[in-house]
Structures are given as structure tokens and as C-alpha cells.
DOTI-431428 format. One record per residue: residue in three letters; x, y, z of N, C-alpha, C, O in turn. Coordinates in steps of 0.001 Angstrom, whole numbers, plus 500000, padded with zeros to 6 digits. Layout:
BEGIN
ALAXYZXYZXYZXYZ ...
END
This chain:
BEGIN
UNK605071392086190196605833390899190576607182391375191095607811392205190439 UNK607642390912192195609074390940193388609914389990192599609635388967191974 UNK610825390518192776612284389263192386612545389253194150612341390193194918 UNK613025387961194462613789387281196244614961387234195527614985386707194415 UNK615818387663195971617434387545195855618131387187197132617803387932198056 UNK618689386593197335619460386264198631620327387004199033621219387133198194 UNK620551387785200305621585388733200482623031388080199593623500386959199391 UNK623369389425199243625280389037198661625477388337197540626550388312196937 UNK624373387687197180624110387311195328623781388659193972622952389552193802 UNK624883388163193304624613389699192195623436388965191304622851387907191538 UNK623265390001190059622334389738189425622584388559188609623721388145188385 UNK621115387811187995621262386528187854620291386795186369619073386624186418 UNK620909387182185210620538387804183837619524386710183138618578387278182591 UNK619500385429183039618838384207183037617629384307183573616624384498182889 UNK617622384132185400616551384692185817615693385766185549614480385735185756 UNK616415386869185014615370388346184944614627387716183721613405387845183788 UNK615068387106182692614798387234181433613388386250181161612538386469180298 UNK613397384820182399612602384253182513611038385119183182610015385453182584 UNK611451385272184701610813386244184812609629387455184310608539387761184791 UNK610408387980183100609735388669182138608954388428181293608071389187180893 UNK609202387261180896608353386499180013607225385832180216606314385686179400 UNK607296385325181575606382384818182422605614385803182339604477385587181919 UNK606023387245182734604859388103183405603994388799182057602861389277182129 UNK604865388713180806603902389132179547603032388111179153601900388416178778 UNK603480386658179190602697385618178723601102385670179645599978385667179144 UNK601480385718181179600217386676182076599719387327181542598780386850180904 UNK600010389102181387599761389554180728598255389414179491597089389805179540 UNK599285388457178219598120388079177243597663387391177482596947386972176572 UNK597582386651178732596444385637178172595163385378178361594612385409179462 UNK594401384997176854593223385493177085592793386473175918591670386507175415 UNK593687387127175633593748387829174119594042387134173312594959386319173408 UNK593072387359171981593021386645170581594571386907170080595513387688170216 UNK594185385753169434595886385516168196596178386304167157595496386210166137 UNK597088387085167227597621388190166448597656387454164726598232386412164412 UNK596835388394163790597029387663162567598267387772162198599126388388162828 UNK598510386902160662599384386579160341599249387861159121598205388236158588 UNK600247388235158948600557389675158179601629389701156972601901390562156135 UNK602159388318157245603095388121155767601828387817154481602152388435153466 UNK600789387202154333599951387498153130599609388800152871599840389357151797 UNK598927389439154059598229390906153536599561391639152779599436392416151833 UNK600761391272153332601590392312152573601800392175151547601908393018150657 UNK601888391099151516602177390191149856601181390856149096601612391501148140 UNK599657390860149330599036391481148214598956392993147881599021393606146815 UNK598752393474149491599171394917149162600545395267148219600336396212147459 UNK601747394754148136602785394569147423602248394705145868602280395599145023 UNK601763393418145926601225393326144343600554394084143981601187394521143019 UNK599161394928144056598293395782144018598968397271143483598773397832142405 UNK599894397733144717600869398410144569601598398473143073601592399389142250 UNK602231397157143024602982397133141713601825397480140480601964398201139492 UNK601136397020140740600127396630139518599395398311139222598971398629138111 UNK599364399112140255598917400449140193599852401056139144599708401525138015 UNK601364400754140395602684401823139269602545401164137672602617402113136891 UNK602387399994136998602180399940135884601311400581135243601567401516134484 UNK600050400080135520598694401100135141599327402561134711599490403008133575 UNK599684403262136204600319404966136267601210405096134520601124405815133525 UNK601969404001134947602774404352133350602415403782132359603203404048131451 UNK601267402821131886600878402638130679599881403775130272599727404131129104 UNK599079404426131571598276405676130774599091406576130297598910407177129238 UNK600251406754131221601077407970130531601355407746129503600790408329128577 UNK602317406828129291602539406040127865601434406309126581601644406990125577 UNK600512405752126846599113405932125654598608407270125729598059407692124711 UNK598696408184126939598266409618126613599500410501125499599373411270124546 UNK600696409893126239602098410745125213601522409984123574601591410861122713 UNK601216409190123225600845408586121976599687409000121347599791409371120178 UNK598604409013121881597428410264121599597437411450121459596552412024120825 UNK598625412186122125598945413434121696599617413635120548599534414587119773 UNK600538412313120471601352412305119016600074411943118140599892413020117572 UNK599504411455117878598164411480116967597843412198116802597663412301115589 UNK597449413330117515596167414095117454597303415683116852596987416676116197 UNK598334415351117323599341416577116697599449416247115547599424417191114758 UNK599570415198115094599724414806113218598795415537112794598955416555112122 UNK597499414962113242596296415086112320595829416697112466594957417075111683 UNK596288417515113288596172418608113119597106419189112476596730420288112067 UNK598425418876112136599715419818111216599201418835109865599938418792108880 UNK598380418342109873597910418185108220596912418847107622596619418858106426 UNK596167419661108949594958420905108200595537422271108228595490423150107368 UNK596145422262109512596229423867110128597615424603109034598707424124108732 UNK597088425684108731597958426458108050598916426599108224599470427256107343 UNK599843426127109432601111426174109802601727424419109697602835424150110163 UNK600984423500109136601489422471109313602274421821108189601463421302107422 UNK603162421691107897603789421379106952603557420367106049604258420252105043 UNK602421419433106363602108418531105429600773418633105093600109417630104835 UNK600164420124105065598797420405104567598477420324103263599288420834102490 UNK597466419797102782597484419288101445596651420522101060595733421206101514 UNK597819420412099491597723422050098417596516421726097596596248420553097335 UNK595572422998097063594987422537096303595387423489094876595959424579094847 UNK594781422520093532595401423183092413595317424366091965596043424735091042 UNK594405425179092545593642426548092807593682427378093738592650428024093919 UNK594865427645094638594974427998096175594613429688096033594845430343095016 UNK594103430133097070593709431603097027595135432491096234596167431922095880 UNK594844434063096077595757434670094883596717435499096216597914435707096414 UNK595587435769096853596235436695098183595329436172099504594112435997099432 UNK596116435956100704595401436499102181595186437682102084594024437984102357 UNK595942438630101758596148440093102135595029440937101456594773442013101996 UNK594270440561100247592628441339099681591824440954100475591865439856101031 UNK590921441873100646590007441299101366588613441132100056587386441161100148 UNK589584440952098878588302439831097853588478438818097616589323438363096845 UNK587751438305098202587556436587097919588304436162096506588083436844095505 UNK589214434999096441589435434419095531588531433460094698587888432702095423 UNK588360433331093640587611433111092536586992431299093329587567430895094339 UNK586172430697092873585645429534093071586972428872092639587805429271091825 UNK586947427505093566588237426411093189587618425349092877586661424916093518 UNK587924425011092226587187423278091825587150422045092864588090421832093629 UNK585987421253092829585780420656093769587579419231093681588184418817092692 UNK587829418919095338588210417980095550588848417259094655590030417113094343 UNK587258416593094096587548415101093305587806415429091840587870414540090991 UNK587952416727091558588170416581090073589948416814090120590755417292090918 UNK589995416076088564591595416158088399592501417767088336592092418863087952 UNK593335417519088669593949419139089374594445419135087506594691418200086743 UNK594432420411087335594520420846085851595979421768085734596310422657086519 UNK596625421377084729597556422012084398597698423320084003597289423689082902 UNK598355424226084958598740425826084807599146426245083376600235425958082878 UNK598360426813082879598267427272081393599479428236081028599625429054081936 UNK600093428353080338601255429171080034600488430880079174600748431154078003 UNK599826431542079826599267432585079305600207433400078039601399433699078117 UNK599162433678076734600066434261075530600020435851075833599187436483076483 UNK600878436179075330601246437523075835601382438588074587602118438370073624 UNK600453439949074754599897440408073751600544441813074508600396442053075706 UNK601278442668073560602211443851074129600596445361074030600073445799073006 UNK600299445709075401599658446876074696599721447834074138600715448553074240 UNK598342448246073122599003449706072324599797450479073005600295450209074098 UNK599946451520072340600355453120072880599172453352073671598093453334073080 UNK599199453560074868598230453959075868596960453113076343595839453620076373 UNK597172451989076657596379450852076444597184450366077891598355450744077936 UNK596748449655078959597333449451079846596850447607080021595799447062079685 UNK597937447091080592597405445180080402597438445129081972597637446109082690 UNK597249444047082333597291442819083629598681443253084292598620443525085491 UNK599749443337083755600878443650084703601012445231085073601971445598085752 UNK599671446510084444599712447166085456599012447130087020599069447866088005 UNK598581446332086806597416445729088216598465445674089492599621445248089492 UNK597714446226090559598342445471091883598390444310092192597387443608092317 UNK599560443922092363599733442375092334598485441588093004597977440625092430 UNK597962442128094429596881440471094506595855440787093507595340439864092875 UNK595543441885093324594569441908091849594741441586090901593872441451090040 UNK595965441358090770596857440975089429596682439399089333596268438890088291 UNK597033438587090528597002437298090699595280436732091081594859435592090882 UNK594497437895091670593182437171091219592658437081089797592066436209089160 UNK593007438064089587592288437790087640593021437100086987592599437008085835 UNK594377436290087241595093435722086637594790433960086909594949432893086315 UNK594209434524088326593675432450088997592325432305088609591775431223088811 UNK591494433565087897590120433423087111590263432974086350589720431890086138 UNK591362433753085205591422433227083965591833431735084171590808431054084161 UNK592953430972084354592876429905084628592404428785084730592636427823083999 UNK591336428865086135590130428274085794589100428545084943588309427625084737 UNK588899429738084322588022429345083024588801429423082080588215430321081474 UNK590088429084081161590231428822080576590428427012080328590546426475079227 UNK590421426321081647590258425022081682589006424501081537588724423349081208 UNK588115425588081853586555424824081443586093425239080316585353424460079714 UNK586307426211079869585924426601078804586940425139077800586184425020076835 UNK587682424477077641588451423864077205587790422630077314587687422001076261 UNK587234422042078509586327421060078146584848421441077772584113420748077070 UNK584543422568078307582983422656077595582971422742075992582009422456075280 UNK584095423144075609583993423861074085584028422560072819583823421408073202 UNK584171422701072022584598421479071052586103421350071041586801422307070703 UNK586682420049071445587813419785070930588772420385069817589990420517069690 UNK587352420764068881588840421536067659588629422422067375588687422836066217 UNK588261423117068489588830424498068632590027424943069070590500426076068981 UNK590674423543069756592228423750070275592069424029071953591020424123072590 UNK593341424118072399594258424270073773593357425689073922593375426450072954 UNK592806425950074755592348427539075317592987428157076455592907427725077605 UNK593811429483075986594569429626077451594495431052077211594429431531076079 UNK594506431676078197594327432978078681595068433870077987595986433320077378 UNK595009435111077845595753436407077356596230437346078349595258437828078930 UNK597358437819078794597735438421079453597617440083079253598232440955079867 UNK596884440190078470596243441469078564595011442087078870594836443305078882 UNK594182441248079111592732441578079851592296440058080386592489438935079919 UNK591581440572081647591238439286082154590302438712081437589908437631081875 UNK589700439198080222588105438973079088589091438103077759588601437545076778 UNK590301438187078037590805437861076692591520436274076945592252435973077889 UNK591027435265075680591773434336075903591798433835074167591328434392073175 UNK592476432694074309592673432485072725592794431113072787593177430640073857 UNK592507430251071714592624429178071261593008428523070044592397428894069042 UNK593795427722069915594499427634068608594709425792068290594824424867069093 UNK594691425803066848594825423937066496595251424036064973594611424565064064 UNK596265423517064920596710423041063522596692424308062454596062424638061449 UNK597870424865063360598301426176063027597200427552062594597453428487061835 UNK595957427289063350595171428417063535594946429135064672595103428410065654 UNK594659430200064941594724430935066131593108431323066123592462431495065089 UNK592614431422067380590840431568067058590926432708068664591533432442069702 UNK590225433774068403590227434473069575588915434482070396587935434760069705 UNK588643434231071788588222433881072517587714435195073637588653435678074270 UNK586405435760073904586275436505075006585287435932076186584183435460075916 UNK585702436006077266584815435468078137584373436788079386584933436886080478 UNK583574437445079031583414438913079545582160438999080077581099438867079467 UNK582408439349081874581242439269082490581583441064083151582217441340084169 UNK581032441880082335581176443547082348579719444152083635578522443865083660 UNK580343444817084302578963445624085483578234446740084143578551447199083046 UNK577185446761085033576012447307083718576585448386084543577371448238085478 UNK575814450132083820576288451097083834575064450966085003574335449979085097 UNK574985452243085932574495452836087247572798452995086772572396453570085761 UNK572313452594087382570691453459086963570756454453087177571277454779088244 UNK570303455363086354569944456112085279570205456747084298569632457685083744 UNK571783455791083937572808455826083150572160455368081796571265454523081830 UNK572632455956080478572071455267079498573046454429078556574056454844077988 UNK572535453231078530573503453087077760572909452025076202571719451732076094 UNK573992451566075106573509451801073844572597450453074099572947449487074777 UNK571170450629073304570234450061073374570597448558072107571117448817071022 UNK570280447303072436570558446275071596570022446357070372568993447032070417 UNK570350445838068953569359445787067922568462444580067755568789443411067961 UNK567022445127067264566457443870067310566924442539067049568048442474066550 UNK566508441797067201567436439765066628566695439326065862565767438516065869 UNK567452440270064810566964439388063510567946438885062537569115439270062517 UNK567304437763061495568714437429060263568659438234059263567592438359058662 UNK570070439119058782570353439446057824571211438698056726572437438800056741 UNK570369437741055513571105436791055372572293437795054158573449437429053943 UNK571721438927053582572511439622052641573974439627053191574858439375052373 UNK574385439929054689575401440143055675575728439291056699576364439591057709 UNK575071437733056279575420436783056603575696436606058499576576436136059220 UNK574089437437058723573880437219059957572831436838060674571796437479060494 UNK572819435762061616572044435088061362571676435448063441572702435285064100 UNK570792435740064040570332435879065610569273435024065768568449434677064922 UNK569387434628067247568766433925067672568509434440069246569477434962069800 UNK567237434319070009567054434764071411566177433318072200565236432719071678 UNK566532433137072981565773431800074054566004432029075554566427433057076083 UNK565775431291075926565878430976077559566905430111077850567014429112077139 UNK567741430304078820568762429400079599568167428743080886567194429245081450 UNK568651427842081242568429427195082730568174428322083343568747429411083318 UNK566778427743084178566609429250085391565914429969085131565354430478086102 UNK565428430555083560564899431747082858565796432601082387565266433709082303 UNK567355432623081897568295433577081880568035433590080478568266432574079823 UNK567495434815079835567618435227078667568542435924077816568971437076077869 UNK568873434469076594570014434818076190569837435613074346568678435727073949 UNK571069436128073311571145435858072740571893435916071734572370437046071627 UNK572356434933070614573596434496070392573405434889068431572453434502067753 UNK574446435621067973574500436475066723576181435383066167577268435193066712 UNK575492434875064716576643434501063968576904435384063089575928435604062372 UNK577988436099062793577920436862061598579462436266060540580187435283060697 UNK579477437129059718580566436902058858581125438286059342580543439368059270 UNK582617437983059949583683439179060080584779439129059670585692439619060336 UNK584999438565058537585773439262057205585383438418056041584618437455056108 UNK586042438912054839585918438646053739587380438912053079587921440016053139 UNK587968437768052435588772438311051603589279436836050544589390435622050712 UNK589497437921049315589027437178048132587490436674047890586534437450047893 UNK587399435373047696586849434514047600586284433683049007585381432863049171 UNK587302434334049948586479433121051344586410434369052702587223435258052957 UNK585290434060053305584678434676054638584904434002055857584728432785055808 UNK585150434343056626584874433702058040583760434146058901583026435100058644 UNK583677433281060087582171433753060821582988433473061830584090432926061797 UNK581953434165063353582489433864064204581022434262065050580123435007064660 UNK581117433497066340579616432936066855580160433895068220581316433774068627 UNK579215434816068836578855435577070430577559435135071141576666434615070472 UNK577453435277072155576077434793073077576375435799074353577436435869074973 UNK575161436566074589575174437452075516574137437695076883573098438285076584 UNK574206437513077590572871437220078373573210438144080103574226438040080791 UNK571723439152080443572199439335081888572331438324082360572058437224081878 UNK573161438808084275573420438042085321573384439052086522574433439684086401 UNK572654439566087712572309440109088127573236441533087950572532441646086946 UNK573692442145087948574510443607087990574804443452086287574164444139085491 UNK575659442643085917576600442252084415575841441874083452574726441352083419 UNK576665442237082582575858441003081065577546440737080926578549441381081233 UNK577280439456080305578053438118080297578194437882078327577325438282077553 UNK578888437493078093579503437791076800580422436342076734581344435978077464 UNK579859435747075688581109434123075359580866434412073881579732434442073403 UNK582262434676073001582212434699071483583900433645071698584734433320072543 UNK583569433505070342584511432871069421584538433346068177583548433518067466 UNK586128433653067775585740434726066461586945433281065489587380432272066043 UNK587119433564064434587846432741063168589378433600063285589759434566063946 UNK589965432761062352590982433126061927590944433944061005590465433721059893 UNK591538435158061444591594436110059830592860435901059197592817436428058085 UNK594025435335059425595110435174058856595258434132057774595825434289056693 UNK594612432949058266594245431863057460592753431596056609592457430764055752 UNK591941432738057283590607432564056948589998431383056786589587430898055732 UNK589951430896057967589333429906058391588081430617059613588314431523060413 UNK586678429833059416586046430475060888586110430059061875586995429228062081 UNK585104430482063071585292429792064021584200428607064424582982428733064550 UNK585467426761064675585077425846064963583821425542065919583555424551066599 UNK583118426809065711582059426745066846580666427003066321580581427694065305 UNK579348426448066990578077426480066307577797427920067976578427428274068973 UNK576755428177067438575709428902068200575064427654069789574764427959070944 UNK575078426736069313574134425957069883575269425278070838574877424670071834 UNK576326425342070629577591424989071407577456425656072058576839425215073026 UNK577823427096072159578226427630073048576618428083074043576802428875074967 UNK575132427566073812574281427729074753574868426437075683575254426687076825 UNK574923425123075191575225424338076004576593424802077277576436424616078484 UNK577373425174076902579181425715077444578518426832078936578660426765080157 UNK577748427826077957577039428440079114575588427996080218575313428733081165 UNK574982427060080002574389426538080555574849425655081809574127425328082750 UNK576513425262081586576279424053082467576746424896083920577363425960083884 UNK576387424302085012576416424944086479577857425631086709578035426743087208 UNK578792424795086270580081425563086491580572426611085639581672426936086085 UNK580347427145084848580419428084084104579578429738084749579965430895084916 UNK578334429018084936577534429697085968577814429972087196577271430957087694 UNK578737429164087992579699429512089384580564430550089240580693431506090006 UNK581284430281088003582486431560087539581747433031087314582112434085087836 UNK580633432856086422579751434251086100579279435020087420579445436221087633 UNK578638434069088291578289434257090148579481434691090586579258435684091278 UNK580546434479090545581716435050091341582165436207090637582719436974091423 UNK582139436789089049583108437321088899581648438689088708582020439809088357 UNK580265438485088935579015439014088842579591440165090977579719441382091111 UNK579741439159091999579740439488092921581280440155092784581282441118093551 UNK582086440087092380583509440701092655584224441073091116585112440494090489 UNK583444442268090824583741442581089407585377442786089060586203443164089892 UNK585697442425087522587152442805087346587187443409085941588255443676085389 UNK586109443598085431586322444592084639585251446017084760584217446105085423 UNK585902447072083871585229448407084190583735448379083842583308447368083284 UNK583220449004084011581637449118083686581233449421082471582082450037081828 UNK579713449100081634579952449174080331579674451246080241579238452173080924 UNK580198451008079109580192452741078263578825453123078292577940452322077992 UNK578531454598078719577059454731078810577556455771077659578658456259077410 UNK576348455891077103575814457578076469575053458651076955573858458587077245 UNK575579459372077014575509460643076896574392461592075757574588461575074542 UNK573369462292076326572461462925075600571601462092074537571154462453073449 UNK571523461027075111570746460034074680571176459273073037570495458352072586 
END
């Protein structure tokens, strides 16, 4: 399209502008109607927004799941400060022998026994010559069996708590009697070691001893000798042992009397099959059978 201008007329800014418009309206026409684009934005807008929330509520709930999942792991893991203790915790990391069986969970956590303390002879060596984690495993044995032995036993036999001079030694005492206590699971001597042969089980009632031999849970053949071990004046005391293998060991539970007061000991024969019969007693014998802590028994020599 020509613009006519008349010689000597300047430009006429009105005109161009009409002009132009004319020639685009040409141009389109004939082409469809341009949509309308203020809705689409509007929702794209919203969509948009509604994403960036989303973006930060996952972040949000992932930072919160991590705080979860970090709790619940610093309440197992050995470094977490709110890992729950148990009343029996290993003696050492640093042995590589297993610490003694711990009592399950649900039973009530038992009070740390104040061990009595017995000075050794002249040349007699106790528990505090031990290397300490050896020292503290036979010390977290005794422990727990002096707490079971305490409910397996009869009530009046008294408080039963450990001796700090052999891990076999414990004692029990009630209404000013003292009753001594061994709980001794000893390694048999080496095959083809000899060692002293048992005497038959029989009663000597002249010497006020009375044997007995049976079967334990399982087939474990036991057997349990009351005798009288002292006399003075007019009154005797007795005191009741039960002895039975366990694969390598023989296993040893006595209760002896008071010789000071001469009183015997509060215990039958038939007690202490029950004490050794029940499964947990038998867990302790299994552990201390697999990870011995005392020396092996005395063999003989030249038969």
C-alpha cells in the first residue's frame, strides 16, 4: 500500500497511524480469534503454587522421619545415649569369653549382692588375683547364681551371696547363722588321666550317712550324700551335697550347717534335686560347662 501526499505537505502522523491499521486488520482477516489467556494463566499460577507447597511439605515430613528414625536408633545402638541397661550387662567387650547367661527381659532386675569377703591363707590366692575381665566374669556368674540359687533354695536358709574368694564359694546366713554354700561346676581331668574313683552309695547309719543315686531331667545322673560333719557335745550337724556329670564337668551343689552354733543345714536332699533340676540352673551349668572358671579336678598318679 502507497501513501498520495500532495506536493509541499509534511507528514500527517494521524494519517500514517490509520493507514497501518487498516493494512493489519487486511492482513488478519480471516484468521481465527486469538484465545483468551488470562484463565490459562490463572491456573497454571495455581498449579504452580500448589506444586511449591507439596515441594515443602515432603521436605518438611522427610526432615521429621529422619528425626524418628534417628530416635529409634540412639535407643538400640551402642552409642546412643538412651539405650536401655540390662541388670546383667556383659563383664568385658575386650575377652573374647562370652559373658555368663543374663536373665530374660521380663524378669525383675535383681539386686547386686554385696559379696562377703574371706582373706586367703598363706599361699592361697582369691578372685582379686584374677585379670580384671576374668575377674568381673566370675564375679557377674556368681551374682546371677547367687540370686537363683536364693529363690530355688528354701527361704530359711537365708540371703545367699557370693564369696569373694572362689567363684565355687558362696554363703548364706538367717537369724544369726552362717551356712556355707558351694556351687562348683569343675572340668574333669584329660582322658587318660586318673582320677579318685567315687564310693559306692550307700547308708552308713553308724556315721549318719545316708546316699541316694536317681535320674535328673534329660537322664542326668545324679547323687546326693547327707552326712553328719561335726559333732560336739551332745549335738551334730548335717549338711546335704548332690553331684552329677555335665558334658566335660561334674557339677557339685552342697549346703553344709553351722559349726559355730551347731545348727545343720536348712536343707533336705530332695530340695536341692528340685534347685538343680529347674532349666535355669541348668543354663548356668551349660555356660560355665562351655567356658570353664575353675581348675580341673586332681588326678592320681600311679593309680
Amino acid at each position: 500500500m502507497f501513501t498520495d501526499r500532495s506536493p509541499g505537505r509534511g507528514p500527517d502522523p494521524e494519517a500514517d497511524d490509520l493507514l497501518i491499521r487498516a493494512a493489519m486488520e487486511q492482513a488478519a482477516d480471516g484468521a481465527p480469534a486469538l484465545p483468551d489467556l488470562v484463565p490459562v494463566a490463572l491456573v497454571q499460577g495455581r498449579r504452580r503454587r500448589n506444586r511449591a507447597r507439596a515441594t515443602v511439605g515432603a521436605g518438611v515430613t522427610g526432615v521429621l522421619a529422619l528425626g524418628v528414625f534417628g530416635a529409634v536408633v540412639s535407643m538400640w545402638s551402642p552409642e546412643g545415649g538412651t539405650q536401655p541397661t540390662g541388670t546383667w550387662s556383659a563383664a568385658s567387650q575386650s575377652t573374647t569369653v562370652s559373658p555368663p547367661p543374663s536373665p530374660a527381659a521380663t524378669e525383675t532386675p535383681q539386686p547386686v549382692r554385696t559379696p562377703v569377703h574371706i582373706e586367703p591363707t598363706p599361699g592361697e590366692t582369691g578372685m582379686a588375683d584374677l585379670p580384671p575381665a576374668e575377674r568381673a566374669r566370675q564375679e557377674q556368674f556368681q551374682q546371677q547364681a547367687a540370686a537363683l540359687l536364693d529363690e530355688l533354695l528354701p527361704g530359711r536358709l537365708g540371703t545367699v551371696r557370693p564369696v569373694d574368694l572362689a567363684v565355687n564359694r558362696y554363703q548364706a546366713g538367717r537369724d544369726g547363722n552362717t551356712f556355707p554354700v558351694i556351687f562348683s561346676v569343675r572340668p574333669k581331668a584329660a582322658p587318660g588321666e586318673a582320677t579318685p574313683a567315687d564310693p559306692p552309695c550307700r547308708d552308713i547309719p553308724s556315721k549318719g550317712l545316708r546316699c541316694r543315686s536317681a535320674m535328673l531331667p534329660g537322664g542326668i545322673a545324679f547323687r546326693s550324700v547327707t552326712a553328719v560333719g561335726d559333732t560336739k557335745e551332745s549335738y551334730s550337724i548335717t549338711s546335704v551335697d548332690l553331684r552329677f556329670g555335665y558334658g566335660d564337668s561334674t557339677v557339685r551343689l552342697s549346703v553344709g550347717g553351722d559349726d559355730s552354733t551347731m545348727v545343720s543345714a536348712p536343707v533336705n536332699a530332695e530340695q536341692l534335686v528340685t534347685a538343680v533340676s529347674d532349666s535355669r540352673f541348668l543354663e548356668l551349668v551349660k555356660y560355665a560347662d562351655s567356658h570353664p572358671m575353675e581348675d580341673k579336678e586332681h588326678t592320681v598318679r600311679g593309680g
